[in-house]
C-alpha positions, 0 to 999 in steps of 0.5 A: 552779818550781825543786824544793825542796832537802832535802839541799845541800852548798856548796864542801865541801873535803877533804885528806888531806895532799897528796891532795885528795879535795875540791875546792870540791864542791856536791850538791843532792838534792831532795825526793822524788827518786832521785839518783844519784851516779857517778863514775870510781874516785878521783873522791872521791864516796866523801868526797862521800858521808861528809861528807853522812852524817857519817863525814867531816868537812869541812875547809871548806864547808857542808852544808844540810838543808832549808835550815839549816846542819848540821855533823855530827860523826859518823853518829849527828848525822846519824841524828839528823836523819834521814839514814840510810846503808845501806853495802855491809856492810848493818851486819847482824848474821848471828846475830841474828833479823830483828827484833833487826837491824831494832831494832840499837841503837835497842831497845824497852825494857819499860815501867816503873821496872824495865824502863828500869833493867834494860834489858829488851827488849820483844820483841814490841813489836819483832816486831810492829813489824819486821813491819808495816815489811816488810809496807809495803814489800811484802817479804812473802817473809819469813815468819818474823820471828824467823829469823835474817838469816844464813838469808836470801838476799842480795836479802832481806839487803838488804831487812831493810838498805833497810827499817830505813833507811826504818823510822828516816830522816825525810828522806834516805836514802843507799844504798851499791851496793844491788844489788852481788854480786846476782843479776838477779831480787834486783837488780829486787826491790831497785830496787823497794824504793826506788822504794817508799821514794822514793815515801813521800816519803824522798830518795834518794841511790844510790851505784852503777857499774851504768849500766843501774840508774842509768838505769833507776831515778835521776831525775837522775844527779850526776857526779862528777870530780875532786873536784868535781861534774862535771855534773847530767844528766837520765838521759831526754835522755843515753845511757850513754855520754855519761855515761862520757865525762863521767866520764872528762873526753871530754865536757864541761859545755857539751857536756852542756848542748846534748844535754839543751837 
């Protein structure tokens, strides 16, 4: 029985001028995988991936999620379907406490006449809530909630970033080089996260150039070249290698093919 897709793109083009950074690009991301997406530099996987979380818009195509046709006209459409997107920047607010960065833009307000007219905060609904979804997750090397994201370490930075994701996405989430510019011991604690997050039921879609990562971590591995998915493969029957090559266009589909069958 083939899996059910949650988050599908057909034919997706892009132009920018004469540079073509889509060219007829299909996705399928299952539910419940991880799905890694490679691709050499200025194969478009970036576009790929703006268009799915709604940064880009297409120029024709179509974009599914569970099924139904979407067209989303910045990341907020997205959000509001349940996509959420952790970048490399973490989008974090250094100063700000751990509770206020997991809550950014989507407060809790007190209850109320006056609470939703003046816009107050309620904090401790907040903590209290920052704090169950880290426990959840298991990241109970954060003691105190209230301190701010700057004192953390990069691993923990990333974290509070997966953990908000997780806290807010009802169906996929798309992580931008999670374990870049980390140490081995943060880069394990992170790909732990995500197999927890994945196995809360929430897609995954894992944007990375570290090969030991992708192969230790993806259900499947998406390919892209040239502005096109290249292939699909399943990371048990494929070396590193031949993933490289066909990256770099020395191996092909069909080759691809025959080594999985």
């Amino acid at each position: 029985m083939k899996p059910q897709a949650i988050l599908e793109a057909r034919s997706l083009e892009k132009y920018y001028g004469s540079v073509v950074a889509m060219d007829g690009a299909d996705f399928d991301l299952y539910r419940g995988e991880i799905l890694a997406v490679i691709g050499d530099n200025g194969a478009g996987k970036s576009t790929l991936i703006k268009a799915l979380s709604g940064a880009v818009i297409p120029d024709s195509g179509q974009i599914l999620l569970d099924g139904k046709p979407v067209h989303f006209r910045s990341p907020l459409d997205a959000r509001n379907a349940g996509i959420e997107t952790v970048y490399q920047t973490l989008a974090l607010s250094p100063a700000l406490s751990i509770a206020d960065n997991m809550f950014l833009g989507r407060e809790l307000h007190s209850g109320g006449t006056f609470g939703r007219m003046l816009g107050n905060m309620n904090m401790r609904q907040m903590r209290n809530q920052a704090r169950d979804m880290l426990n959840e997750l298991g990241l109970t090397t954060i003691q105190d909630i209230n301190q701010p994201v700057e004192t953390l370490s990069g691993g923990q930075r990333q974290g509070i970033a997966v953990a908000r994701a997780a806290a807010f996405a009802s169906q996929v989430i798309i992580l931008d080089e999670p374990t870049a510019a980390l140490g081995v011991k943060e880069s394990l604690l992170v790909l732990k996260l995500i197999r927890d997050v994945r196995d809360r039921g929430i897609s995954i879609v894992l944007i990375s150039h570290n090969m030991p990562h992708v192969f230790e971590i993806a259900d499947r591995i998406h390919i892209h070249r040239m502005g096109r998915r290249g292939a699909v493969v399943d990371p048990k029957k494929i070396t590193m290698s031949d993933a490289v090559a066909i990256m770099t266009g020395a191996l092909t589909v069909d080759d691809t093919a025959e080594k999985q069958a």
